[in-house]
N, C-alpha and C positions, 0 to 999 in steps of 0.2 A: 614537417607539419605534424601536430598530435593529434591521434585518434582520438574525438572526442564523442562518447554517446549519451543519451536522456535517457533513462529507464521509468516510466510517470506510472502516476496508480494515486486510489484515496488513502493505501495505505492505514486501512481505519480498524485496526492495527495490523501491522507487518508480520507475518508469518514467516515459516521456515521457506516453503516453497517461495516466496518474494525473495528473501536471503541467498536461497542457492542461487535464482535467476541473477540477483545482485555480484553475489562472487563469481561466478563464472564468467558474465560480461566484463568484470574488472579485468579478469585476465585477459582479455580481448583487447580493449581497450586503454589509452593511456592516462584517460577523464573521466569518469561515471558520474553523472550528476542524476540521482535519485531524486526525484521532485514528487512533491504532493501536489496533486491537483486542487484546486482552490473550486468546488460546485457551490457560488449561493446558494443556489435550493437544497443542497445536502444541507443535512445535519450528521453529525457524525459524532460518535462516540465519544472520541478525542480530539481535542482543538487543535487546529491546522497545527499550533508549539507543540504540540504534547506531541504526534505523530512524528515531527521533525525531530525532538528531542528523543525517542525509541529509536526512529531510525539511526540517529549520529551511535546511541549504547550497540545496534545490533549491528553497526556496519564500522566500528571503532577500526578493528585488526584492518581496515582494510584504505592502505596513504591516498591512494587515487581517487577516491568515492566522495563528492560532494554533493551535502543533501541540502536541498532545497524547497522552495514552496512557490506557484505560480496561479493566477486566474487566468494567462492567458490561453491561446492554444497553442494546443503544443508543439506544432509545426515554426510556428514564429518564435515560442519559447526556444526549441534546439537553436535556429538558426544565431536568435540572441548570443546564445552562448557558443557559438562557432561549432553547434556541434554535424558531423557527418549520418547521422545514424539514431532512427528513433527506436531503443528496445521496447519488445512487447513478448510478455508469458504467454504460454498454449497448456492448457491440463488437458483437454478433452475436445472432442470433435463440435462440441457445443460451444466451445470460446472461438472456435476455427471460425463457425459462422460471423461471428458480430466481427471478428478482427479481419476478415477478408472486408468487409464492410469499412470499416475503420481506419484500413491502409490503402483501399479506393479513395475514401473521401479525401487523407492525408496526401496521398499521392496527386490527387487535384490541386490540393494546396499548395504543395508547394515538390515539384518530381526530382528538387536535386536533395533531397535527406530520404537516405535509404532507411525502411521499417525493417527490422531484421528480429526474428521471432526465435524464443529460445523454448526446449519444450523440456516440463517443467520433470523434476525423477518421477516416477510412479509411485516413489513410495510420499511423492509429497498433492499427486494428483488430485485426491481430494479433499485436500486444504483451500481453505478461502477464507478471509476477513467474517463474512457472514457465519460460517461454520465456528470458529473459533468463538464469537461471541455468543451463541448460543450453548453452547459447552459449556462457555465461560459464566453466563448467566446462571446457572445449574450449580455453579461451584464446584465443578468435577475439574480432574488435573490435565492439563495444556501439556504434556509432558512432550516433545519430540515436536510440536505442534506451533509454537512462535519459540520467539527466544527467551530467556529466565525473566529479561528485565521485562519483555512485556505481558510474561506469564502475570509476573508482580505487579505491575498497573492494571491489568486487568482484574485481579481479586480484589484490591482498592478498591478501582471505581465499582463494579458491582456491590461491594461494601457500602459504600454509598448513596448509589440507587436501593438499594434494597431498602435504610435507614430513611433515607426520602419518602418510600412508598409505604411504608409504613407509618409513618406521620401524617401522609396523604390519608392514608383509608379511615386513621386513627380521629383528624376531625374532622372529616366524614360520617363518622358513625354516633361522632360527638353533637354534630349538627342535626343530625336526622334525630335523634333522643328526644 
């Protein structure tokens, strides 16, 4: 039978620290299916494709990693995919909180898919989707921080927000005259 685990997340966008959690479970395991959590009420930077499509560039070197996308939860998403084992990242004593919480409620759900928690290096601790984008926002360098290719979508799309919001303010002020 093959090991098979879910590693989920918004992935909005994928950083280093996700990547190592990613390569490391690979070696563990002989399936990793990488999924994006599908939240209607999120709005997210990058469209559920765009996320998918960064993820396939950053996790390419790697034959056993299938990435994916789900609304369900994720409990019945693993079992879907026959998988044994739901991954989940830890940076700090502060993710400990909400994930002991999260592998309560999971383990309600459903107590034959083990949650198995990997903790992330320290030099990628305090990386996070929210940190990256606010850097990213700034137009300062991502360097060490996601991977190349999402380094490069992220200056894009900020490129584009920017060009947006300045057309924004621009008949704004046209209006107000």
């Amino acid at each position: 039978m093959k090991k098979i685990a879910v590693y989920n997340g918004s992935f909005d966008p994928v950083t280093n620290g996700h990547l190592d959690i990613i390569e490391r479970a690979a070696k563990i395991f002989d399936i990793l299916y990488v999924t994006v959590a599908i939240h209607p009420t999120k709005v997210g930077l990058f469209t559920i494709e765009q996320r998918k499509e960064l993820l396939k560039k950053a996790t390419a070197h790697l034959k056993n990693v299938i990435v994916d996308s789900t609304d369900e939860l994720f409990m019945d998403y693993v079992k879907k995919v026959n998988g044994q084992v739901l991954i989940r990242g830890l940076r700090s004593t502060t993710d400990f909180d909400y994930e002991l919480q999260y592998a309560q409620s999971n383990q309600y759900l459903n107590s034959q898919i083990e949650i198995m928690y990997l903790m992330t290096k320290p030099s990628h601790s305090f990386i996070s989707s929210s940190v990256v984008k606010e850097i990213a926002s700034y137009h300062k360098p991502l360097t060490g921080l996601v991977p190349e290719c999402v380094e490069d979508a992220l200056k894009k799309r900020y490129i584009k927000i920017n060009k947006s919001l300045r057309r924004f303010f621009l008949v704004q002020f046209v209006l107000k005259s």
